[in-house]
Residue, then its C-alpha position, 0 to 999 in steps of 0.5 A: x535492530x527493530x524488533x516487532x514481536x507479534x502473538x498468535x495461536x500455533x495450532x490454528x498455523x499447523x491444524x489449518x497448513x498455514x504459515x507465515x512468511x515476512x514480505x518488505x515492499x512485495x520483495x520489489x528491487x525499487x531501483x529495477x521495479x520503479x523504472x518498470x511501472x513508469x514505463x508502463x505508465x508511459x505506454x499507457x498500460x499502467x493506470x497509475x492517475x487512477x489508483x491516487x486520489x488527493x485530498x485536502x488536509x481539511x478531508x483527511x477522514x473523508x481520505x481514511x473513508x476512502x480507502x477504506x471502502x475501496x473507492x481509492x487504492x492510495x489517498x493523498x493528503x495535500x498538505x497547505x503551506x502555511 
């Protein structure tokens, strides 16, 4: 079994009403989800190309750059072979 420990403060959770609650890949069933958003992609009601920029290996910091400031929701490193 994995074991992550994280530290915080408790009385910023319960002073401010917060939580915290664990969430893997948006509690997506992959097998249900994934054929839903190729579908919709098919429709043309999922802009899928839009969200995915590729990089070469050679501007993978360009790539971090990138995501970082918004301009791509998932960089894609290209990586040659040699």
């Amino acid at each position: 079994m994995l074991e992550t420990k994280a530290s915080f403060d408790i009385n910023s959770l319960i002073l401010g009403g917060r939580s915290i609650r664990g969430i893997v890949e948006g509690d997506s069933v992959p097998q249900v989800f994934i054929p839903q958003l190729v579908e919709l992609f098919q429709q043309r009601r999922f802009p899928f190309d839009r969200l995915v920029k590729f990089y070469p290996f050679e501007q993978i910091n360009q790539a971090a750059e990138g995501s970082t400031k918004g301009i791509t929701l998932k960089p894609i490193l290209h990586i040659a072979e040699l």
